[in-house]
py3Dmol code that shows the C-alpha trace and the ligand (Angstrom):
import py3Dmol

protein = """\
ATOM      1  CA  UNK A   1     -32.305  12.752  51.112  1.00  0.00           C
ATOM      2  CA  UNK A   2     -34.049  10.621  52.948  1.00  0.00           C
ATOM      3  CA  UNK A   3     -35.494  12.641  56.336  1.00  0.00           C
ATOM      4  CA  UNK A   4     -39.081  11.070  56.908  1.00  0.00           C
ATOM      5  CA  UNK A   5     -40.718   8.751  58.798  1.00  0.00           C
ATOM      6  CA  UNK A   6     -43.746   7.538  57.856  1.00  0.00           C
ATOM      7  CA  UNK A   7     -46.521   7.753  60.622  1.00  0.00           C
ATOM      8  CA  UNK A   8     -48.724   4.756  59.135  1.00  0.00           C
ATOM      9  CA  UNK A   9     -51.888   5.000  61.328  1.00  0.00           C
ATOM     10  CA  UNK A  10     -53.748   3.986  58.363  1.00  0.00           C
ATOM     11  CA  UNK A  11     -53.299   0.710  56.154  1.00  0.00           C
ATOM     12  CA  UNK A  12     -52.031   1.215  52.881  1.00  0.00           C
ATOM     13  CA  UNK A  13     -51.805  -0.952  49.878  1.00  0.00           C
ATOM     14  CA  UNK A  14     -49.329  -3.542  50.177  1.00  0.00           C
ATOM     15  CA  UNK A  15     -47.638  -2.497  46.054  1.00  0.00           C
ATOM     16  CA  UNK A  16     -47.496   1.249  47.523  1.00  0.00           C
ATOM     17  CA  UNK A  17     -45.917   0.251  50.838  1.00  0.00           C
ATOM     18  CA  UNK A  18     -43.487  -1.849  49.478  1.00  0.00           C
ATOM     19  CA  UNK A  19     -42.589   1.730  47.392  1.00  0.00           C
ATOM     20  CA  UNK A  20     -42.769   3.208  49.838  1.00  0.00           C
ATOM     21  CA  UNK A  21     -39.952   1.211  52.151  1.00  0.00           C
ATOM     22  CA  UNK A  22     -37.403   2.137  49.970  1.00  0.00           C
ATOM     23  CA  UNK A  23     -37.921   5.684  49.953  1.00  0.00           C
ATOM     24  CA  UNK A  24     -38.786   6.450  53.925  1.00  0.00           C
ATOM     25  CA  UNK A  25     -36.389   6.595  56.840  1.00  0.00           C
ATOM     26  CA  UNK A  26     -38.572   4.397  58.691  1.00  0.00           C
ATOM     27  CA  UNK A  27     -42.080   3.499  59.834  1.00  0.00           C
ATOM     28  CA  UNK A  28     -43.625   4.429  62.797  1.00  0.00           C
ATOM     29  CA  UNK A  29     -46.618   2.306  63.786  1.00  0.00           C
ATOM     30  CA  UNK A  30     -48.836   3.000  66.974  1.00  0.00           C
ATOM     31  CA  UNK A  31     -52.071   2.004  68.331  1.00  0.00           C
ATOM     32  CA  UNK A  32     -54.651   2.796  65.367  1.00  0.00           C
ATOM     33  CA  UNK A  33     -52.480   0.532  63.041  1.00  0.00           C
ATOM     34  CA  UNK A  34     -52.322  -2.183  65.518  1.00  0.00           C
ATOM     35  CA  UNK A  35     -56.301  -2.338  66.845  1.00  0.00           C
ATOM     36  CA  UNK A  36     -57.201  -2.337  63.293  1.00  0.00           C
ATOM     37  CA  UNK A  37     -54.381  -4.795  61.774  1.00  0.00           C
ATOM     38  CA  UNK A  38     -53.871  -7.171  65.205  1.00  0.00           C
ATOM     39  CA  UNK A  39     -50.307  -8.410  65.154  1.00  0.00           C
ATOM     40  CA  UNK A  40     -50.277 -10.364  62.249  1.00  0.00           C
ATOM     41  CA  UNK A  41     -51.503  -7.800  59.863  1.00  0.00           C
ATOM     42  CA  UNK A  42     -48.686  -6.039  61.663  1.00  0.00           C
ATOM     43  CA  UNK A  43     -46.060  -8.685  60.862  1.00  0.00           C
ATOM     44  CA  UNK A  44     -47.233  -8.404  56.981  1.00  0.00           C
ATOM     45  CA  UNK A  45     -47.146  -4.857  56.937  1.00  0.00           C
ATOM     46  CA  UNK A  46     -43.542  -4.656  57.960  1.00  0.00           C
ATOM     47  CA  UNK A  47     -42.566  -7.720  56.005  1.00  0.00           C
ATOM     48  CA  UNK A  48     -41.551  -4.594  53.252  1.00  0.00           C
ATOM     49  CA  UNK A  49     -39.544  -3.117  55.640  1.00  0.00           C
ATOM     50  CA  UNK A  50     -36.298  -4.077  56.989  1.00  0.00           C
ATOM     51  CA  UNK A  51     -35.183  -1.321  59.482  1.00  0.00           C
ATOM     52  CA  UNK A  52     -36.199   1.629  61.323  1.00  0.00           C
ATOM     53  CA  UNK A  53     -39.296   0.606  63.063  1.00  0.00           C
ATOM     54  CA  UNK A  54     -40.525   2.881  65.535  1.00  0.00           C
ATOM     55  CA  UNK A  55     -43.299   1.340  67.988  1.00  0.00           C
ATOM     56  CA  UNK A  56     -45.088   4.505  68.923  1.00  0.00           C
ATOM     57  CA  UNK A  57     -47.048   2.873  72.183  1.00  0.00           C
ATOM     58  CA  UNK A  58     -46.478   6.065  74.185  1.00  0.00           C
ATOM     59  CA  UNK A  59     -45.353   3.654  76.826  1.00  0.00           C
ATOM     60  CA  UNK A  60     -46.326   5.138  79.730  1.00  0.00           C
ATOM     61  CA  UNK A  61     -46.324   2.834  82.880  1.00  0.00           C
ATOM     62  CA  UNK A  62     -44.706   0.725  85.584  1.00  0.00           C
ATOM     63  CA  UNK A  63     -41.354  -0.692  84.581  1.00  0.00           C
ATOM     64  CA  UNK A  64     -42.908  -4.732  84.340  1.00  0.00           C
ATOM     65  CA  UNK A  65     -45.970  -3.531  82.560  1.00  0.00           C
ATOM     66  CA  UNK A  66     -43.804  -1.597  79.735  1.00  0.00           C
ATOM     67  CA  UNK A  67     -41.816  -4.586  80.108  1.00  0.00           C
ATOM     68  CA  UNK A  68     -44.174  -7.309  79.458  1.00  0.00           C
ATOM     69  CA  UNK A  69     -45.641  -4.671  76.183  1.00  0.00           C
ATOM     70  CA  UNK A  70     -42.291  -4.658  74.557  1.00  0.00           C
ATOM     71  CA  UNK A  71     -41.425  -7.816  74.869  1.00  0.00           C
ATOM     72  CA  UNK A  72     -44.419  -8.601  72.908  1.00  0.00           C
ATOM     73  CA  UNK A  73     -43.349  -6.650  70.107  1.00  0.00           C
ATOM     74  CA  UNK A  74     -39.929  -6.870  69.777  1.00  0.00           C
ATOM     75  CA  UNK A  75     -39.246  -9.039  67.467  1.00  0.00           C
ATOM     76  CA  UNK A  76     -41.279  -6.822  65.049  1.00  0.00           C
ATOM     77  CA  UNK A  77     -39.202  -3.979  65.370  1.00  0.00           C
ATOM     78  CA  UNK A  78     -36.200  -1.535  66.127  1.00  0.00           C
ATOM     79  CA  UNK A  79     -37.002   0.945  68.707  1.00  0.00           C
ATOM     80  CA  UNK A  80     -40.222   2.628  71.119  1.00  0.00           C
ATOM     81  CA  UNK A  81     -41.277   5.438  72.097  1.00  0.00           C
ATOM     82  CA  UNK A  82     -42.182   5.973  75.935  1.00  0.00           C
ATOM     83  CA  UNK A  83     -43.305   8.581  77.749  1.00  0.00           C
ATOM     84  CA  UNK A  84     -40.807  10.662  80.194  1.00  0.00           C
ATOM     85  CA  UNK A  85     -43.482  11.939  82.300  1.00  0.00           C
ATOM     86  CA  UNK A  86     -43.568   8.862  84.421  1.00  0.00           C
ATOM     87  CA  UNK A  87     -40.350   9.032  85.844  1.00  0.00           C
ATOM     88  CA  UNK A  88     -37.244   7.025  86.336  1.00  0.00           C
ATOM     89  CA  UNK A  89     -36.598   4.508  89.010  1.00  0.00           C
ATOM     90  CA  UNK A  90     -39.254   1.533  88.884  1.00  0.00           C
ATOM     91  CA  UNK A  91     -40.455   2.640  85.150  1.00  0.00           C
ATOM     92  CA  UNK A  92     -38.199   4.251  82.828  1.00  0.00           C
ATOM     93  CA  UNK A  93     -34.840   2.702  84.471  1.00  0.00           C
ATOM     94  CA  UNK A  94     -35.756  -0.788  84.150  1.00  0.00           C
ATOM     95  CA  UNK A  95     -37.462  -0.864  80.993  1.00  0.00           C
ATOM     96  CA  UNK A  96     -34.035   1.110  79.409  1.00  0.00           C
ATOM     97  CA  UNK A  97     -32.045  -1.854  81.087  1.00  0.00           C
ATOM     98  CA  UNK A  98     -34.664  -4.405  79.544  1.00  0.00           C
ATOM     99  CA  UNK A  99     -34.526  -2.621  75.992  1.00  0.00           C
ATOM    100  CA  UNK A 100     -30.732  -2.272  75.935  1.00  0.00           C
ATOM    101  CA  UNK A 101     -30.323  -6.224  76.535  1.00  0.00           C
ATOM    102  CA  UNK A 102     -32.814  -6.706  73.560  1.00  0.00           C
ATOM    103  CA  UNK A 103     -30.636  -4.288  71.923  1.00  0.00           C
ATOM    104  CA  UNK A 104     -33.455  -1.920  71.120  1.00  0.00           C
ATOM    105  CA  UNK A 105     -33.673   1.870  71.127  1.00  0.00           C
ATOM    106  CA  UNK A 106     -35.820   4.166  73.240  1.00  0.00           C
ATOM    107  CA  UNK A 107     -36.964   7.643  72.119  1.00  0.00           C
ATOM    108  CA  UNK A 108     -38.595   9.688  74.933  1.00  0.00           C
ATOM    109  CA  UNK A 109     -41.340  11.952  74.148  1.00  0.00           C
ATOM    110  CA  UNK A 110     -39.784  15.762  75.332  1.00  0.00           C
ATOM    111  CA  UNK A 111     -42.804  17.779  74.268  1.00  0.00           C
ATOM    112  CA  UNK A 112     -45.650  17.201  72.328  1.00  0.00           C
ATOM    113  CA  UNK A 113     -47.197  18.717  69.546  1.00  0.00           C
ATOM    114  CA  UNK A 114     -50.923  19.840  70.504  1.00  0.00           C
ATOM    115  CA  UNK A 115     -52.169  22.793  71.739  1.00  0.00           C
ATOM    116  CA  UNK A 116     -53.044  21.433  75.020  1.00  0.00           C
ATOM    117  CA  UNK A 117     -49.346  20.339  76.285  1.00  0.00           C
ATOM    118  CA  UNK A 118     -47.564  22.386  78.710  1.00  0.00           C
ATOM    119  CA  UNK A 119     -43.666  22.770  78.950  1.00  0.00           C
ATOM    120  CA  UNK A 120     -44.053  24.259  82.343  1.00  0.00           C
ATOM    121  CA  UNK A 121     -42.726  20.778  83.545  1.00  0.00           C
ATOM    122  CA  UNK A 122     -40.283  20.490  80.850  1.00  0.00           C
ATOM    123  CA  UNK A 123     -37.426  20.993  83.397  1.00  0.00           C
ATOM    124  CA  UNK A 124     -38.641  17.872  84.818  1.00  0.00           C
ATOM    125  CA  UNK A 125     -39.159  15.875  81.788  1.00  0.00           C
ATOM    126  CA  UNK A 126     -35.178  17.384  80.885  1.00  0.00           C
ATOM    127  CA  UNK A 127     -33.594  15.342  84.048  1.00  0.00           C
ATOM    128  CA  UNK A 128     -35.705  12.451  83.111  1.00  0.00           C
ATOM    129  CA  UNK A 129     -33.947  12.237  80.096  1.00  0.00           C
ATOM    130  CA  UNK A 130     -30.657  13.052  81.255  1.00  0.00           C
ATOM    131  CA  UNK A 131     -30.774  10.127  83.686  1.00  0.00           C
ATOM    132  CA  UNK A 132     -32.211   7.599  81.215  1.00  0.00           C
ATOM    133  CA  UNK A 133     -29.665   8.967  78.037  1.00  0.00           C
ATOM    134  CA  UNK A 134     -31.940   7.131  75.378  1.00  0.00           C
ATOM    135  CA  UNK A 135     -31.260   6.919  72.074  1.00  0.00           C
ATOM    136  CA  UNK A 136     -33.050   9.231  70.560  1.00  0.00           C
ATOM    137  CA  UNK A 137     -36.537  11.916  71.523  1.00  0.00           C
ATOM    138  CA  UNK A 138     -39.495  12.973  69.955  1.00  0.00           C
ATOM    139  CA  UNK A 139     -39.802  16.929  69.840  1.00  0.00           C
ATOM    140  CA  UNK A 140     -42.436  18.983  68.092  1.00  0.00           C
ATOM    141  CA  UNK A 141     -42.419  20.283  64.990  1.00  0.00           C
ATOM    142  CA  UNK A 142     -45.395  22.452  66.030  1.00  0.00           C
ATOM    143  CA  UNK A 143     -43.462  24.602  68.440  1.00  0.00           C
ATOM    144  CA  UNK A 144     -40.152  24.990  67.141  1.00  0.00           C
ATOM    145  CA  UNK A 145     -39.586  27.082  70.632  1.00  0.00           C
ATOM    146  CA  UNK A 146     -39.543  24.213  72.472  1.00  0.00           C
ATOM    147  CA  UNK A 147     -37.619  22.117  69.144  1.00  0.00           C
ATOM    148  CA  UNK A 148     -34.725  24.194  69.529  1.00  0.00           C
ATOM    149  CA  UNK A 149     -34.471  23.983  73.543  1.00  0.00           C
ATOM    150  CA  UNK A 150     -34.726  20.633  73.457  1.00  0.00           C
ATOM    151  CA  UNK A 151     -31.622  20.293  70.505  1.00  0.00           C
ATOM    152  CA  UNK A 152     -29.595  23.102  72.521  1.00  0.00           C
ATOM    153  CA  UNK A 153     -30.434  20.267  75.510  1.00  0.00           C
ATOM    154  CA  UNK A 154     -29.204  17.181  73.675  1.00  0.00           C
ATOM    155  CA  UNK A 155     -27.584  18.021  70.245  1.00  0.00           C
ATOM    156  CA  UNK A 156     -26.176  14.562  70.136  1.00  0.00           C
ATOM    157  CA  UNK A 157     -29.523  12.578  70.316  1.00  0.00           C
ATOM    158  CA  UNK A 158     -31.547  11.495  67.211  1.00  0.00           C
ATOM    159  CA  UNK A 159     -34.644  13.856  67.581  1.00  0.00           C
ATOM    160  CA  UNK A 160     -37.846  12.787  65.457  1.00  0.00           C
ATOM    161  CA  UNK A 161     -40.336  14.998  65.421  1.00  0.00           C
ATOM    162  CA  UNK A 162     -44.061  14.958  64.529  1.00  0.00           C
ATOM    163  CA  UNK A 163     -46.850  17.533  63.398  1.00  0.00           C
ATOM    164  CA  UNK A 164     -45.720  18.274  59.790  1.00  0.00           C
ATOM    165  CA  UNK A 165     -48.666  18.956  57.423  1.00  0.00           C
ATOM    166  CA  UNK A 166     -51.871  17.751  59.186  1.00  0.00           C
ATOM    167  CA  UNK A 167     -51.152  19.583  62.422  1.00  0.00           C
ATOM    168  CA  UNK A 168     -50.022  22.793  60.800  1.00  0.00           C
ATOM    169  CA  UNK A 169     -45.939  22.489  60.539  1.00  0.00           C
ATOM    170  CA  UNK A 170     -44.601  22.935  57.420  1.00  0.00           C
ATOM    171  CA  UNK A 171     -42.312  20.432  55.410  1.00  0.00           C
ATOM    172  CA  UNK A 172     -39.084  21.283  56.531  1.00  0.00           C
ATOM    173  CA  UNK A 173     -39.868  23.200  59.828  1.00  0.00           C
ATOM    174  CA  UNK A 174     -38.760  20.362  62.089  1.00  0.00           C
ATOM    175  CA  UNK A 175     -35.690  19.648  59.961  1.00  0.00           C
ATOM    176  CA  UNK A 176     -34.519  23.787  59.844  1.00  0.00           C
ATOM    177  CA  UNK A 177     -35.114  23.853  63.877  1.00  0.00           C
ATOM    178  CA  UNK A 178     -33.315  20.664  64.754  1.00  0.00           C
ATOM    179  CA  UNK A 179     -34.954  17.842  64.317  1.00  0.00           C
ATOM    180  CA  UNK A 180     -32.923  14.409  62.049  1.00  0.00           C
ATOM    181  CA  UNK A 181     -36.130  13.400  60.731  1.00  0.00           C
ATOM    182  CA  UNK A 182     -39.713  14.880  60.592  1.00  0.00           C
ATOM    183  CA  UNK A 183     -42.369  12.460  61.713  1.00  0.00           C
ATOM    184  CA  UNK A 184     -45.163  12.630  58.403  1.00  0.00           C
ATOM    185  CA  UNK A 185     -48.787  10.266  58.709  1.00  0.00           C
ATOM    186  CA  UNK A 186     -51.954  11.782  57.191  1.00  0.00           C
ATOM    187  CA  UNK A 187     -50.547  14.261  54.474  1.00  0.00           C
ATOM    188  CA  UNK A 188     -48.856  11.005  52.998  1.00  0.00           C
ATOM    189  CA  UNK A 189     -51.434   8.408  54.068  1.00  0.00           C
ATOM    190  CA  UNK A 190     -54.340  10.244  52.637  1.00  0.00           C
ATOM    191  CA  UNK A 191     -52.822  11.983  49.124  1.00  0.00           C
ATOM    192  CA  UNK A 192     -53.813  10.181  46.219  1.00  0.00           C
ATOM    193  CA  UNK A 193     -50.474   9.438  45.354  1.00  0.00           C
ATOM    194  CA  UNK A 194     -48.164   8.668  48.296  1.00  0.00           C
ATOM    195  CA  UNK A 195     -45.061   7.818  46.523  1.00  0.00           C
ATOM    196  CA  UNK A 196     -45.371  11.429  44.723  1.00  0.00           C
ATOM    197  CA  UNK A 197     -45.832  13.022  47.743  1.00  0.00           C
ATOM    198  CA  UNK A 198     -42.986  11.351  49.492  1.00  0.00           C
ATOM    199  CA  UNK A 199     -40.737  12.232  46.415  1.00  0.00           C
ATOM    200  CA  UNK A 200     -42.080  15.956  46.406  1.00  0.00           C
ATOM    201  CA  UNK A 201     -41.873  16.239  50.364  1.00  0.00           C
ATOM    202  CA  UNK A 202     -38.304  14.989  50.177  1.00  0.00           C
ATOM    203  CA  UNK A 203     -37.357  17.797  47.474  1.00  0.00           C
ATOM    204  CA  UNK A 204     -39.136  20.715  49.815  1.00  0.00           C
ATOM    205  CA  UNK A 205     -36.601  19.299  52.971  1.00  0.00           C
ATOM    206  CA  UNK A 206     -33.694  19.305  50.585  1.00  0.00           C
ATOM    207  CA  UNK A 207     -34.658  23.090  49.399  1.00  0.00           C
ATOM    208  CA  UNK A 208     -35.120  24.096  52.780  1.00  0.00           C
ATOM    209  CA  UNK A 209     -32.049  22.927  54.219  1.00  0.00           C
ATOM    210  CA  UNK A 210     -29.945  24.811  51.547  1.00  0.00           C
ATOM    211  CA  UNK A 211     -31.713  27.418  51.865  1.00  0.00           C
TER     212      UNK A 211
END
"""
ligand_1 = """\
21
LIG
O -50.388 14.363 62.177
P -49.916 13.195 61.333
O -51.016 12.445 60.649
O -48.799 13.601 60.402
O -49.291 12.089 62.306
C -48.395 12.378 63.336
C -48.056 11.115 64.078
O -47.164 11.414 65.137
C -49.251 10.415 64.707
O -48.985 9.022 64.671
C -49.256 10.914 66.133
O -49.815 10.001 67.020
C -47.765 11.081 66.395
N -47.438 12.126 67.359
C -47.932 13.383 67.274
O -48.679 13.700 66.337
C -47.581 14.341 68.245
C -46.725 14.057 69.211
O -46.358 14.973 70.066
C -46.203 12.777 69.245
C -46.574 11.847 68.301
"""
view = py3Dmol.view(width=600, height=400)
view.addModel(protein, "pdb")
view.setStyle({"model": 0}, {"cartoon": {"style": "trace"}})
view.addModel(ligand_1, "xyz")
view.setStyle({"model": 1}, {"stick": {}})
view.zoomTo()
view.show()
């Protein structure tokens, strides 16, 4: 079974990463990765893998501004995540329109997983997605509340979803509520043996789901 996606905020070495590809659903590189690496770190890091690359940007702007960030990056990768709080027309719309021509996939963040979000404006964030239909949406793994609205909402969009081990979520929380893949960075990043976690993380899911 292969249900996680590595969130690699921190380098690794290049013999465990290219492991690693091979046994993760995809990579999901954001910010911390990119300050640190600059793009051509970036380009060597992802040499070892050959799909599923999430840019997690939280893209959260004016349509030509998102515009102009993607188009930066996407020859490096697959999909990005954006933020649905900014609304549609003039932001959301055109960079959809942009990322569909590139063929490249858009995940919308629905909820996120800290403490200090509020789903008193999910209802908002909800049309947002409706009228933008992207591929796929990031849901917490934290709050499996809020998970399982948001799967009731769209069962037939890819949900990824974030806040497994570090944050407090259990392996397997996100997958039992909903979620197609569970979003995994420091508890894999920082074991001593990433592969081995990987494997043993990947046996918990499996358990879980037959449960
Ligand atoms: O907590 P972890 O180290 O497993 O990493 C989780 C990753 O997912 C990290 O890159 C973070 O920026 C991202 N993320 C959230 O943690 C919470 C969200 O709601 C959305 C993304």
């Amino acid at each position: 079974m292969n249900k996680i996606i590595l969130a690699l905020d921190e380098p690794l070495d290049y013999k465990i990463l290219k492991d690693i590809s091979s046994q993760v659903a995809g990579i999901k590189i954001g910010w911390p990765l990119i300050l640190e690496q600059g793009l051509e770190g970036i380009k060597n890091i992802l040499k070892n893998f050959d799909n599923n690359i999430i840019f997690d940007l939280k893209l959260a702007d004016i349509d030509s501004t998102m515009i102009k960030i993607t188009t930066h990056l996407k020859n490096l990768g697959d999909s990005f995540i954006v933020h649905a709080f900014v609304g549609y027309n003039e932001s959301i719309r055109e960079l959809k329109e942009f990322l569909d021509k590139e063929n490249k996939k858009m995940y919308l963040v629905s909820s996120m997983s800290h403490k200090g979000w509020n789903d008193n404006f999910y209802p908002y964030i909800k049309e947002v997605i409706k009228m933008t239909n992207p591929y796929g949406l990031v849901a917490p793994a934290t709050r499996p509340k809020i998970l399982k609205t948001v799967k009731k909402d769209f069962p037939e969009k890819i949900i990824i979803s974030p806040g497994i081990g570090a944050q407090g979520a259990k392996i397997g929380d996100a997958l039992c509520n909903g979620a197609n893949y569970e979003i995994i960075g420091r508890s894999i990043y920082n074991s001593k043996d990433p592969i081995g976690t990987i494997l043993e993380f990947q046996k918990i899911q499996e358990e879980r789901l037959n449960e």
